[in-house]
N, C-alpha and C positions, 0 to 999 in steps of 0.2 A: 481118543479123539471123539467128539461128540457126533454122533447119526446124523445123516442128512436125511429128516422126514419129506418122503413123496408123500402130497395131500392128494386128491381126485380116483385114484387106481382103487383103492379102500385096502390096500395091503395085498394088492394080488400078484406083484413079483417077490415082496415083502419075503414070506416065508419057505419057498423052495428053491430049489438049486437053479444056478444058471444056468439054462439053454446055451446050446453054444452060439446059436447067433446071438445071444445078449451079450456074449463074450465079444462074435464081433463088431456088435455097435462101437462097445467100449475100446475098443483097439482102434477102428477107425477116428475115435474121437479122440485118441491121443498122437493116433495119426497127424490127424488134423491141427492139434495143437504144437506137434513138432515143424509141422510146416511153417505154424505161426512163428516159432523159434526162428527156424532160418529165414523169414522175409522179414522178420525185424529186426536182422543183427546183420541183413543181408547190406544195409548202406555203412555198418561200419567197418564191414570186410572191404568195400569199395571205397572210403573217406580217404585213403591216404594217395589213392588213386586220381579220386576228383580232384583235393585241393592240387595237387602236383600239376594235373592237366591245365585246368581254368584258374590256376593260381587265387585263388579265393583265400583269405583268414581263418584264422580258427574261429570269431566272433557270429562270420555269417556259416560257415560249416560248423556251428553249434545250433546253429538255426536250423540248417538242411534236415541234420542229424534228431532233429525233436519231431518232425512234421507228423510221420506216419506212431509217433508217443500219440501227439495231439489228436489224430485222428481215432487213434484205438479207444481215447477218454470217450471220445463223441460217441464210437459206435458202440461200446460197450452199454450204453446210458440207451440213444437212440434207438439204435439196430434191435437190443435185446429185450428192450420196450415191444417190439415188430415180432419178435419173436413168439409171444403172449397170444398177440394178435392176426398173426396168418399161420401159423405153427413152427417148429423147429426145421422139420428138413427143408421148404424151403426157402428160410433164413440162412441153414448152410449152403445149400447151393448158392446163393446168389451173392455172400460173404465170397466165396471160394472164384466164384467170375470174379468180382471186384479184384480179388487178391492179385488172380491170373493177368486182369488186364492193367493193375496198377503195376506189377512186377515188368511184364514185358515194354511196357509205355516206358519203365526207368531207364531200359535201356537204350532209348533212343533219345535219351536225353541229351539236350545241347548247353544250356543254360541253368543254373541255379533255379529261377524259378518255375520253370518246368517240372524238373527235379522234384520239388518242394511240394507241387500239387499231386503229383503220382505218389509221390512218399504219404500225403495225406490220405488219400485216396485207398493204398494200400493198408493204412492204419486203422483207416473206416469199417474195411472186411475182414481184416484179423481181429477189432475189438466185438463186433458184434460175433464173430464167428465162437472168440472165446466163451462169450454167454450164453449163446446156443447150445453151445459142445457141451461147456459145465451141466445145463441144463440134462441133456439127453443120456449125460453118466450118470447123474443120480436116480432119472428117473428107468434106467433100465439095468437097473443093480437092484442085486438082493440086498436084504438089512444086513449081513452078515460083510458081505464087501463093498458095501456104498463107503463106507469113510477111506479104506485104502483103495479103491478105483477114482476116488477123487483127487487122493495125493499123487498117484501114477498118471492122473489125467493131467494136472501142475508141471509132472517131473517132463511128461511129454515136452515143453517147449526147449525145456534144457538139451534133450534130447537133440533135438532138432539142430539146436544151436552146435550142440558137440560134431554130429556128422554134416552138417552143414560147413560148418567151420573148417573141416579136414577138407573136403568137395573144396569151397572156395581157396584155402590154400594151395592145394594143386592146379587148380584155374589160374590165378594170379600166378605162379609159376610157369603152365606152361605157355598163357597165350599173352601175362603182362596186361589186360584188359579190364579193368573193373567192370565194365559192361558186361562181362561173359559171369560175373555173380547173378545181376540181375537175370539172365537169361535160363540160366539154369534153375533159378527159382521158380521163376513164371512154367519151364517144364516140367517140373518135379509137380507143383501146384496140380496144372492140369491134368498129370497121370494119373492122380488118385479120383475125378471125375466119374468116372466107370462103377467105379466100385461103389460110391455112394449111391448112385442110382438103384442100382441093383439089393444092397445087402444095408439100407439106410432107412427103414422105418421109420414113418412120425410116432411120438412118444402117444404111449396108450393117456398119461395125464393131459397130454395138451387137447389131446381129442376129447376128451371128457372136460375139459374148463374150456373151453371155446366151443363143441358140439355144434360142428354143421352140420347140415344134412343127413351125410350118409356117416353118424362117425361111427352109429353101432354098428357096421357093415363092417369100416376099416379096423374100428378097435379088434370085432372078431377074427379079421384076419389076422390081424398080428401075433391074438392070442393062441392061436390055431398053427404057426409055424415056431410058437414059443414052446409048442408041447401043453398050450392049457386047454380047457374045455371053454367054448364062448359062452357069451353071456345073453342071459333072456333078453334084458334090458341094462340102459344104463341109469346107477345110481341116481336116485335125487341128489341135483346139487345142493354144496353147504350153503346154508342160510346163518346173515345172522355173524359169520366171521368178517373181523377187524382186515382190511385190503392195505397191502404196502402202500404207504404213499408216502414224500417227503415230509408230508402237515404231517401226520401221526407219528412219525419216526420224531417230531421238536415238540412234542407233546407229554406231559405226565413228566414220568423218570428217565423217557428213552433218551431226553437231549445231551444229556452228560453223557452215556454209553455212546450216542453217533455221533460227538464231537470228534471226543479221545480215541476213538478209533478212526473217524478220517483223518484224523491227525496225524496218527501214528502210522498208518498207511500210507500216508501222503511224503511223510519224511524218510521215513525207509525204504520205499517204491524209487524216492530220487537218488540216493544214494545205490540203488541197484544200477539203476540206468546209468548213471554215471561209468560207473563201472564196463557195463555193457556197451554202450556207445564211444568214449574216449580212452579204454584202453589201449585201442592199436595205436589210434594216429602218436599216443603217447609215446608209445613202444618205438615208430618208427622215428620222432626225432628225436629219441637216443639213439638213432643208427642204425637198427636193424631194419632189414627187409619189410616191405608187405606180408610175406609169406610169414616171416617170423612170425611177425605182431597175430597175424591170424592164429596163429600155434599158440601164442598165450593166450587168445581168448578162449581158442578149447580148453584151455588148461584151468579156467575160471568159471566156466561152463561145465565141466567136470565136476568142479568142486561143487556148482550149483546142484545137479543133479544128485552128486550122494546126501549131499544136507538137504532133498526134498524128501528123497527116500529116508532115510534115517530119523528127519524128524516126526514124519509118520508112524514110522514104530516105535521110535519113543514116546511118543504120544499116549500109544495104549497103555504103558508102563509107568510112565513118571509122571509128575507135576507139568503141565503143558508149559504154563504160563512162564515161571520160572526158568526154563531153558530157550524161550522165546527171547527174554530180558536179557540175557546171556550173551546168546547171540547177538543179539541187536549191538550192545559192547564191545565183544571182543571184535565185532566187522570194523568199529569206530578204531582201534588199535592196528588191526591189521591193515586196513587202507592208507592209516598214517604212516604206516611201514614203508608200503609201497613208494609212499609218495618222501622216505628220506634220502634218497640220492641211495639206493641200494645200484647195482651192477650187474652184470652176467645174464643171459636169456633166460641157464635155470630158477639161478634165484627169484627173478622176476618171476616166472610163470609159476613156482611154487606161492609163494607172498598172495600173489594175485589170485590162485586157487583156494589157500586158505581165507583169504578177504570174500573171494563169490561164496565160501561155503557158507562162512558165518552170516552175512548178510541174506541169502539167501532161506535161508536158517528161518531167519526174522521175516519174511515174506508169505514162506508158507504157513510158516507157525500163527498168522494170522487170521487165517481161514478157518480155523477149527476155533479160534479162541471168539472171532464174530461169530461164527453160529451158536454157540454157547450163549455167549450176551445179550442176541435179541432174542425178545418171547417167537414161539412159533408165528401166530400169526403177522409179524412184522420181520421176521427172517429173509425172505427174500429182500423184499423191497429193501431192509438194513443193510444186507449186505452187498448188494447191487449199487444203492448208494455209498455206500466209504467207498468201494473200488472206481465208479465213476469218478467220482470229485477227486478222490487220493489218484489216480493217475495223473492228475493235474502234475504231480510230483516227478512223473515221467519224461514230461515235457520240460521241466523246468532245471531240471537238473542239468541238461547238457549245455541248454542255452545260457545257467550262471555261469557254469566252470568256462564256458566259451569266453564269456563276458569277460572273467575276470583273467584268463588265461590273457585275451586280447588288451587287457589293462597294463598289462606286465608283471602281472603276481607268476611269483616260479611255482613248483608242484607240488612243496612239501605245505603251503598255504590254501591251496585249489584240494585237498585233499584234507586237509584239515577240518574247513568249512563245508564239503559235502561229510565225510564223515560225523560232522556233528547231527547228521539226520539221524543214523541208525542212536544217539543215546537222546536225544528228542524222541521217538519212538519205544524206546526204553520206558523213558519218564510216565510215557501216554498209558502204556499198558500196566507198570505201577499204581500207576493213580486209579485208575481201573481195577487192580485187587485189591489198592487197600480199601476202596467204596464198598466192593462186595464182602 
């Protein structure tokens, strides 16, 4: 897996062991990221609950079900833009209220569009939150575990989703409430408050590329309970380096490399969400429970979680690319599975497993293969943009299968046509080796 270079520090976590608080930055940010997990799968633990209540279609509960997708596109792009510019922690705390007050508002939900605006709202502080979080792993990681703290920062949301998912199944069990998801989220959210405050340091880089006032003061202290010696001064800043921006990324050679990768993000992103978002309700008009359908989404969450791990250590070992492509295909196969009139809760929840892993497969495998593609100095802002725009794919996924679900296409067709995202994504990252 290719390094994620921190610029600004000049290599001063770079080459010594981690401190243990650097250890717990990085656990609180995957914390964090699992929170993300369960408040964006938190309305599809809830979907079969709402349409039943307000008797709503699956057309406009493809709509409900995308809102906080759409909002994560925005905040990701927007938020983490903020992030640059008043620094990392408090972009997470203010992502994390957002979260808190969109999670708890969903539960007092009466009407669809209500609904719809907290699910945005919500989407808002999980995407920004993600680009924070990402941000503050790499840069409080040594060289030696920045690229595997950044797959375990990924795997976090899985996480999230897995114990989240088992929480929400007993909830819908014992209280029958969709309402009692959301609630439970908004508290979970807020328990971890405390601990950021406390054991959450702004990033020594952010301090050093924005330099307010006092940052030598705050940089020394950080470096001071990281176990380093402070610093006289801080570095002269780089002069002279190329600045992310969308004009320079369609510029020279880059435009082919940010096509094919929004592309390819954007098609296998929807095909995730698909997955994530309309498994249950699926689940449940074949007959099973709430609770059930919740048990197959841990069961596809699961599968996500070992294929973010695993492609990370194959990473170090094999051809990235090549098993990225792989995956990408056999998800296209496997979701066709799912969607031929198969039976039985296990087999479903296996099918479905194996479909999140592969597809998932192909998610993260794109993280290390954009950092690769762009030069350094267009790295961020590259990759920052494929994830913005390609979330678009996030959105859009739930609202077609909705569309066409609502048209009267049955599931072995609605599953067809999202599965052709993961071998579009394929194609994307082909085109991409044989260029290089």
């Amino acid at each position: 897996m290719a390094s994620m270079d921190t610029e600004g520090t000049g290599g001063l976590l770079d080459a010594t062991p981690m401190h243990w608080r650097q250890w717990v930055v990085v656990v609180l940010c995957i914390a964090l990221n699992a929170l993300d997990g369960f408040d964006v799968l938190s309305i599809s633990f809830a979907a079969p609950g709402i349409a039943a209540e307000w008797g709503i279609d699956r057309g406009v509960l493809g709509i409900v079900l995308s809102m906080e997708l759409l909002g994560m596109a925005l905040g990701s792009v927007l938020i983490g833009n903020l992030a640059d510019r008043i620094g990392r922690r408090p972009t997470i705390l203010a992502c994390l209220a957002l979260m808190v007050a969109g999670m708890g508002l969903s539960a007092t939900a009466q009407d669809v569009t209500f609904l719809s605006v907290t699910r945005l709202a919500t989407g808002l502080g999980i995407g920004g939150m993600i680009s924070a979080t990402s941000a503050m792993v790499a840069e409080f990681s040594n060289a030696r575990h920045r690229s595997m703290n950044m797959v375990l920062n990924i795997a976090g949301y899985s996480a999230g989703a897995i114990l989240g998912g088992l929480v929400a199944a007993a909830l819908l069990e014992r209280t029958g409430d969709w309402r009692s998801v959301f609630l439970f989220g908004a508290g979970a959210t807020l328990a971890i408050l405390p601990l950021l405050f406390f054991f959450l340091p702004e990033s020594i880089d952010s301090l050093m590329a924005r330099r307010p006032a006092n940052a030598l003061d705050r940089v020394n202290r950080t470096l001071r309970h990281l176990g380093r010696d402070p610093l006289a001064g801080l570095p002269e800043p780089v002069t002279g380096a190329v600045k992310p921006s969308p004009i320079a990324l369609f510029q020279g050679g880059h435009t082919r490399i940010t096509l094919l990768l929004t592309v390819a993000y954007f098609a296998q992103i929807m095909l995730f969400y698909f997955v994530q978002k309309w498994v249950p309700k699926i689940i449940v008009d074949m007959g099973h429970s709430p609770a059930e359908a919740s048990r197959v989404l841990v069961a596809a969450n699961i599968g996500s979680l070992t294929s973010a791990v695993l492609i990370g250590l194959a990473s170090q070992k094999l051809p990235l690319r090549p098993l990225v492509m792989g995956s990408m295909v056999a998800g296209f196969f496997a979701i066709a599975l799912f969607g031929s009139g198969l039976s039985g809760l296990g087999t479903l929840s296996l099918v479905v497993a194996v479909a999140a892993f592969c597809i998932n497969a192909g998610v993260v495998g794109l993280y290390p293969i954009m950092g690769a593609a762009f030069p350094a100095p267009l790295r961020a802002g590259g990759i920052g943009f494929v994830i913005g725009v390609g979330r678009g794919g996030s959105a859009i996924g739930p609202i077609l299968a909705g569309a066409m679900f609502a048209a009267g296409s049955g599931l072995l067709p609605v599953t067809l046509a999202m599965g052709a995202g993961g071998l579009i994504a394929a194609l994307m990252v082909w085109l991409l080796v044989r260029r290089n």
